[in-house]
C-alpha positions in Angstrom: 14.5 -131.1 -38.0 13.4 -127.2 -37.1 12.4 -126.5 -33.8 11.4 -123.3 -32.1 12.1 -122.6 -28.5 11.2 -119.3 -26.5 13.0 -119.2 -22.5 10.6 -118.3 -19.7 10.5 -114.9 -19.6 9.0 -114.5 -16.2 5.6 -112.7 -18.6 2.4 -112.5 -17.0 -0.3 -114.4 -19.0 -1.1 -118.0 -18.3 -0.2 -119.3 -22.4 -1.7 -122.1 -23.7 -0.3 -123.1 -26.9 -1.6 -126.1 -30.2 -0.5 -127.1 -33.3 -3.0 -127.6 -36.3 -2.3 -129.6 -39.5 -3.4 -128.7 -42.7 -7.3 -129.7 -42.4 -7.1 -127.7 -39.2 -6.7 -130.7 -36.8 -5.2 -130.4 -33.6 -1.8 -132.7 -33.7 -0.7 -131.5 -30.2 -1.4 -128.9 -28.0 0.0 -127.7 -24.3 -1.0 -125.4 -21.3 1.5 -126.1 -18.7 4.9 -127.2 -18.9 7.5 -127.1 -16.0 5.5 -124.1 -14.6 3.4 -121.7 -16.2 5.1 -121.6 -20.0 4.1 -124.2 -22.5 6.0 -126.4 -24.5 5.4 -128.3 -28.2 7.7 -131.2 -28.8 6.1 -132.6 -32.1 7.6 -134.4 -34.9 5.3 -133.5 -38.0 5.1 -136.1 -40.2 4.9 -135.3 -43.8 6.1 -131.7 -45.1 2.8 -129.3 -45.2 1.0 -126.3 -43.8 1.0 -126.4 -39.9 -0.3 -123.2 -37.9 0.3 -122.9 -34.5 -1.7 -121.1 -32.2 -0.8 -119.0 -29.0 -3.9 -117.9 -26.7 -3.9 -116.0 -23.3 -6.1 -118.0 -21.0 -7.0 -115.3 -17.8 -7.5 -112.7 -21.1 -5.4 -110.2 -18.9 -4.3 -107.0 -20.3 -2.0 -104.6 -19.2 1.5 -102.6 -20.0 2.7 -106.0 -18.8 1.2 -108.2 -20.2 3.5 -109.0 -23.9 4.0 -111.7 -26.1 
């Protein structure tokens, strides 16, 4: 199994955070976990292609904001 995990780093933007199979379906997806970082605990399936997709939800922008 591979799994990714990223600590709360106290960052400014409001994540929201999904995980698309091949054919572009959403498989899971998360804006809030445990606060305001989000968390993907998925098991794919089948080996294959699966993007995952970070977005900003207040579109804030500053020397503080950061990935």
């Amino acid at each position: 199994m591979r799994t990714a995990f990223s600590p709360n780093i106290k960052e400014r933007r409001d994540f929201s955070c999904a995980l698309f199979d091949a054919r572009g379906r959403v498989v899971d997806s998360n804006n809030d976990f445990d606060g305001a970082d989000p968390l993907l605990a998925y098991t794919v399936p089948a080996d294959g292609r699966y993007t995952v997709r970070v977005s900003d939800l207040t579109f804030g922008a500053s020397a503080e904001h950061f990935y």
